[in-house]
C-alpha positions as CSV (number, residue, x, y, z in Angstrom):
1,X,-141.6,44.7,215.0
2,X,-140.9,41.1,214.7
3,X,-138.7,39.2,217.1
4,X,-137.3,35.6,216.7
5,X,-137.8,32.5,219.5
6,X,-134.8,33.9,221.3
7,X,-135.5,37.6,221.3
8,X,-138.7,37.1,222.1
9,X,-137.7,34.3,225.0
10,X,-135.0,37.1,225.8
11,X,-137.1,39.8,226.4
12,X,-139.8,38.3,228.0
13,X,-137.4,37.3,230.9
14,X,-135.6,40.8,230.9
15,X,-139.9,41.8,231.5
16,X,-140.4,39.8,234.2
17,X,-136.9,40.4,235.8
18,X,-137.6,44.0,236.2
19,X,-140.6,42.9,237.5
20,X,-138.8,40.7,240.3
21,X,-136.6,43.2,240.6
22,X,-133.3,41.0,240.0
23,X,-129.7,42.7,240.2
24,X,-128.1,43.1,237.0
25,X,-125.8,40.5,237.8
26,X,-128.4,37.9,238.7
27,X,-130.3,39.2,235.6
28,X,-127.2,38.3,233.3
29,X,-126.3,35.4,234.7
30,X,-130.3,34.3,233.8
31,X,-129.8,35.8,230.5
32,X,-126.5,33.9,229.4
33,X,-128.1,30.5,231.3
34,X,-131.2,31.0,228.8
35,X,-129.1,31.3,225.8
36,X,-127.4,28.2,226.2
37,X,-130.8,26.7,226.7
38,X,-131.9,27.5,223.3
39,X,-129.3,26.5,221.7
């Protein structure tokens, strides 16, 4: 299974927001902040 920068970037932090046990809503705000980073 091979996974580009983002996906990769993008799952990692999914990973380690489970792990901090973010709300979904703090988790997707995160998510759509990183994706404008990468850009």
């Amino acid at each position: 299974m091979k996974l580009n920068i983002e996906e990769r970037s993008h799952f990692a932090c999914s990973k380690l927001f489970e792990d901090k046990g973010l709300s979904d809503y703090a988790r997707s705000q995160l998510i759509s902040l990183m994706k404008r980073l990468i850009k």
